[in-house]
N, C-alpha and C positions, 0 to 999 in steps of 0.2 A: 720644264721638268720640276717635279714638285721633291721640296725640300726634306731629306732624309734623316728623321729624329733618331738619332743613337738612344738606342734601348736602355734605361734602369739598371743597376744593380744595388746590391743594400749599401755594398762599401762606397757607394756612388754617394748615396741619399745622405747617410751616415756624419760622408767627411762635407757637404754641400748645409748640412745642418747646421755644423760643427762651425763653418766658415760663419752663417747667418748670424748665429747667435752673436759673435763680435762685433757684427756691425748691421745690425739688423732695423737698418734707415727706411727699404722699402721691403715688400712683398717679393719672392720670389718663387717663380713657376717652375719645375721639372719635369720638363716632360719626358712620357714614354712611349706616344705615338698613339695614333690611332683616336686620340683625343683625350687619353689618361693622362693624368698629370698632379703630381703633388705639390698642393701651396702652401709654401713658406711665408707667415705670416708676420707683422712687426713683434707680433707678443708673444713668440717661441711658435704656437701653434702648426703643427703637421697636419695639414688637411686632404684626402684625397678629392678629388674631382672630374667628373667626364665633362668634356663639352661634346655636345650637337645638333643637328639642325630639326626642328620638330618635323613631325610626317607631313600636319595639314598646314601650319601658317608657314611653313618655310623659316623663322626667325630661328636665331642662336640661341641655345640656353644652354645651363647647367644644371649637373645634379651632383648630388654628394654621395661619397660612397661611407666614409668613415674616416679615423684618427691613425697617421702612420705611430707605431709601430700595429698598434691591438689590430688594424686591419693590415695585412703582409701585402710585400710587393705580386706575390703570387694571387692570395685573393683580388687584390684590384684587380687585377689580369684576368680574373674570371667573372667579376661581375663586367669588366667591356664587353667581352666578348654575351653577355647575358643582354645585356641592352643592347647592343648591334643587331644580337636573336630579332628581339624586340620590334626595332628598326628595320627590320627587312620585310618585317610582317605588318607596317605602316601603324604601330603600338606607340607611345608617346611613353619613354620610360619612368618619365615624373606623374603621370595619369595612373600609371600604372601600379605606380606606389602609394599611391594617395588611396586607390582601390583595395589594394592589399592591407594598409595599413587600417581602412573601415573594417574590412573583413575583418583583420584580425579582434579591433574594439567590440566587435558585433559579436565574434564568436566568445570573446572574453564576458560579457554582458551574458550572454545566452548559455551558461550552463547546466548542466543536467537536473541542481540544485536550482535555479532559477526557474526556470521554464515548468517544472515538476510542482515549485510553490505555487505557479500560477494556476498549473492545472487543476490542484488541489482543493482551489477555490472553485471549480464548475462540477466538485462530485458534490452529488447527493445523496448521502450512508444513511446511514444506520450510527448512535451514537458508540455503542456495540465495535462496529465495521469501521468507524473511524478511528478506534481505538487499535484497531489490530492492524489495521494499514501503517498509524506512524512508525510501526517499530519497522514495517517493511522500505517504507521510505526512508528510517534510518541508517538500515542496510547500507541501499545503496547508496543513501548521500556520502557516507565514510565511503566508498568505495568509486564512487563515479563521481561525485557531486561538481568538484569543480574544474569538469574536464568539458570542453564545448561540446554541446550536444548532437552538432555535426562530425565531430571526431569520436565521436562513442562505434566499436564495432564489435559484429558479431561475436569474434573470438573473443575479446574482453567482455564483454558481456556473460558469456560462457562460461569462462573459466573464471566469475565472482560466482554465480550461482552454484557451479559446480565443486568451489570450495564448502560451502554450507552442504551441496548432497553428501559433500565424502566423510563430514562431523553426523553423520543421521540428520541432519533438517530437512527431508525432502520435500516436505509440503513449503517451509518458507522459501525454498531453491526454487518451488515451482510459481510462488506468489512475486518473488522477486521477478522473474520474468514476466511472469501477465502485467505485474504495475510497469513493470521498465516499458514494454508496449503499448502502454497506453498512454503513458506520457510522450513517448516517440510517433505515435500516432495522433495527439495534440499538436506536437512541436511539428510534424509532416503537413498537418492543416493551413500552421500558422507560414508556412516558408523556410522553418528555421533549421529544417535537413532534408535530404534527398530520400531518405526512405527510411522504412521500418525495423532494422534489422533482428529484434526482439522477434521475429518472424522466421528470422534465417533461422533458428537454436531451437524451436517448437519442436518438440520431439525429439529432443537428443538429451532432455533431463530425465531420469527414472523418475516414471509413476509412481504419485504416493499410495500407499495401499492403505487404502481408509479401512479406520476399525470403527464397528458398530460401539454404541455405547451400550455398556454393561447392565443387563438386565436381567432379573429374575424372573424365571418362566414357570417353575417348579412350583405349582400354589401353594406347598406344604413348607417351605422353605421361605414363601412370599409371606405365609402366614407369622413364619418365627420374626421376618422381617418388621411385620405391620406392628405386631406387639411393643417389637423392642423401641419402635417408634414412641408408641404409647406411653411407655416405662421412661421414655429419655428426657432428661433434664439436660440442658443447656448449659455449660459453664458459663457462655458469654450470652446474649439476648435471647430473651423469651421468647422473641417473634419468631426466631427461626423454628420452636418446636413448632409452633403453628403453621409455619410454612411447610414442616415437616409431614405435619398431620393432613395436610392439604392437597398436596400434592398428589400424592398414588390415585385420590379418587376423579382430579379434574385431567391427570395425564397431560396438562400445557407445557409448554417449555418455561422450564426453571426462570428464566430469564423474563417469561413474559409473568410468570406467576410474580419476583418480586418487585416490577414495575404495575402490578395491582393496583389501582387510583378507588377510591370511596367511592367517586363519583360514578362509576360505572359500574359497583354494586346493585343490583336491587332488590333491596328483601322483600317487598310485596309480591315481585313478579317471581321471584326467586332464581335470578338470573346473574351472572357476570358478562358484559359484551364490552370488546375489546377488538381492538385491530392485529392481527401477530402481525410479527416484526417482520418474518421471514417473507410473508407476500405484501407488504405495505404500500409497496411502488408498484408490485404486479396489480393486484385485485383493489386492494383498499378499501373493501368491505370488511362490515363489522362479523366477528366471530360471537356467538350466545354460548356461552357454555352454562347448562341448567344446570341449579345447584342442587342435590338431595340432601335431605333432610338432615344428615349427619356432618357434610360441609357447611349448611348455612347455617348450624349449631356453631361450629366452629368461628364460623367469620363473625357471629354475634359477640362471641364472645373476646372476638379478636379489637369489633368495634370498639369496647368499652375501653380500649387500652390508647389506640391509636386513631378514635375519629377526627381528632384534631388537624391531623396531619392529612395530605394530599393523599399520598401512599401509603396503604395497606401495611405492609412489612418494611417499617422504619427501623435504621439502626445510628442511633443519636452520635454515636462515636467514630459514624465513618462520614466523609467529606462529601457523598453523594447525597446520605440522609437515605443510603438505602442498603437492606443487607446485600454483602457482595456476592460476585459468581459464582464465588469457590466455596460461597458458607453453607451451604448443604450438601455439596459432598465432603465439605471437611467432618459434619455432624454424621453423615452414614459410616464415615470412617473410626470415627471418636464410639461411633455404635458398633464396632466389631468386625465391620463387615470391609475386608480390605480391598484395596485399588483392584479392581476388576469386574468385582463378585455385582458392583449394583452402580448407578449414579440418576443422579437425578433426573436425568433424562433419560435414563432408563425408563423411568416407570411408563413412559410414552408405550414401548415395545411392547412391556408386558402388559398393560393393558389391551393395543393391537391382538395380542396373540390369546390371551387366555379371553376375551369377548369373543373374538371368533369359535375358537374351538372347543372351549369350555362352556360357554352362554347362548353360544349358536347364534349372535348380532349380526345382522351383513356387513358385508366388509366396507359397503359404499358408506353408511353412517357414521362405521368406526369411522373411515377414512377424514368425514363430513366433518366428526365432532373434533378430529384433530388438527385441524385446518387448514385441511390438502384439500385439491383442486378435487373434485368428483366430477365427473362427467355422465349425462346420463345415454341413454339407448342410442341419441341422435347425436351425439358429440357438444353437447350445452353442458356449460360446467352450473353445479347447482349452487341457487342463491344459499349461502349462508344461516339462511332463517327458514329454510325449508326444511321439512319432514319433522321439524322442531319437535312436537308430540312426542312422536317416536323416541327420539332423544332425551328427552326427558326422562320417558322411562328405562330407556339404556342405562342413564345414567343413576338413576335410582337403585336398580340393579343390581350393578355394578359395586356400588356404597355396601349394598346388602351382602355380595358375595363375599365383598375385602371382611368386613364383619363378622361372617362366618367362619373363614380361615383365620380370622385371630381367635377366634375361640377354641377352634379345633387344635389352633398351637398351646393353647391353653389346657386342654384336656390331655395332648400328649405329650 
């Protein structure tokens, strides 16, 4: 008949402590059955411990569970009965801790913030695009960064993004999702979570409603604009009037106009060829934009200031050595014309629209000379350097017609 261990109590443990400490020559055991038992150690020490028999080698061991009092008689009492769980299902409760406890070091290592650095080293941007990503990875490193990236769930996810839609960010609400998935779809490759859940929340953020950039379509209006160009003096760098001056007739994006290099000037050919940024990785063909006669006036005159330099449109006071994003539409705004009415990338539009409808150019050239994909009759997108001629004279044109509506601003 097997021996019947009277159960625990705290006033038990308490006055059995109380006794040890006076004479605390050996170790003493109390047990509570089942194989719980707290050791009373020579150096004051309360120790819980289970004993029992492993699943596969049959031998005796022990595990610990923690420090009477911070772990209670009650808790001991439930992690036995958790390891007997354990035990019945042939689990080894010390294996099993030792597993948990990787797990845990693993998922501590592998945070949203870690995993997302690593990621961040296999894109390939845009300097542009890399710039506008950190603030989004900033987001969410304040907000998820050091949470194991196996514990990141849909709701939480949600409801970070969803704080930014309900301040107006809806486009960052909507960028913070796409990065959050793509890093969760890195960390899904790697092993380091069970799924995507950046997927679960796809269509439950409101759509950002994209605004065209502000452009002037009215040629009588484009005219008063072209002028005021002419007239403007620069508080801060010179280059920018010339980027000013430059601009309406080449229609590039701002962005690729002041990353303009010498080296891909040519004034014999009378040409600028450049790669844009926006199809770099798609196409990575060169773009020819021909210059008329009234721009390569301009860039001559631009050479004499800055051929030293790699770049076109240098601005000595800024850390890039180049004029910034926002410097020409701060200059149309310093020129009268307020946030809405016009931007630099505007002039892209209105050139699109008043070539077409005004100069009667086909739309595949405009399309050609802005450097969109064209496609011709058979579905072949055209080379970059094709129809050139043509373009040329578009583009001469064009120099001609902006000319003549400053003048007409000028007469009325």
């Amino acid at each position: 008949m097997p021996r019947i261990v009277a159960s625990l109590t705290d006033s038990k443990i308490k006055s059995s402590i109380s006794l040890h400490k006076k004479c605390p020559d050996k170790p003493i055991k109390l047990s509570d059955g089942g194989g719980l038992y707290l050791l009373l150690d020579k150096k004051g020490g309360t120790y819980w411990r289970f004993d029992y028999v492993r699943p596969i080698t049959k031998k005796r061991s022990t595990i610990g569970i923690g420090v009477y009092p911070s772990i209670t008689l009650a808790e001991a009492r439930k992690r036995r009965e958790e390891f007997k769980e354990l035990l019945a299902q042939n689990i080894d409760p010390s294996i099993e801790r030792k597993l948990e406890e990787e797990k845990n070091r693993f998922a501590n290592k592998n945070t949203f913030t870690a995993v997302a650095t690593e990621f961040m080293k296999t894109e390939s941007v845009a300097p542009a695009t890399a710039k506008r990503n950190s603030f989004i990875y900033r987001y969410l490193f304040d907000a998820l960064g050091n949470k194991p990236i196996h514990e990141i769930t849909a709701r939480h996810l949600l409801d970070v993004c969803q704080i930014y839609e309900r301040q107006g960010h809806r486009e960052t609400a909507r960028r913070m999702r796409s990065k959050a998935s793509q890093v969760l779809r890195y960390a899904l490759v790697l092993g380091l979570c069970e799924r995507n859940v950046a997927l679960d929340i796809q269509g439950l953020l409101k759509p950002h409603k994209k605004s065209h950039h502000a452009a002037v379509t009215d040629p009588k209006y484009l005219g008063q604009l072209l002028r005021a160009i002419d007239d403007y003096k620069s508080r801060g760098s010179i280059i920018i009037c010339y980027a000013l001056k430059i601009l309406p007739h080449v229609f590039v994006r701002p962005g690729e106009l002041r990353h303009a290099k010498w080296a891909d000037i040519d004034f014999e050919k009378r040409t600028w060829s450049y790669t844009p940024s926006k199809t770099e990785n798609a196409i990575g063909t060169e773009l020819v934009v021909p210059l008329s006669n009234q721009v390569l006036e301009i860039f001559k005159e631009l050479h004499y200031l800055t051929n030293q330099n790699e770049y076109c449109f240098v601005n000595y006071q800024s850390k890039t050595n180049l004029i910034s994003d926002s410097s020409l539409n701060k200059a149309l705004k310093n020129l009268g014309f307020e946030n809405g009415e016009t931007t630099g990338h505007g002039f892209r539009a209105t050139a699109r629209t008043l070539l077409d409808e005004v100069l009667k150019y086909p739309i595949e050239r405009i399309e050609q000379q802005m450097g969109h994909q064209v496609r011709d009759m058979h579905g072949r997108a055209y080379n970059r350097t094709k129809y050139l001629d043509e373009r040329v004279l578009m583009m001469q044109a064009w120099s001609d017609y902006l000319d003549s509506l400053k003048e007409e601003a000028l007469i009325s």
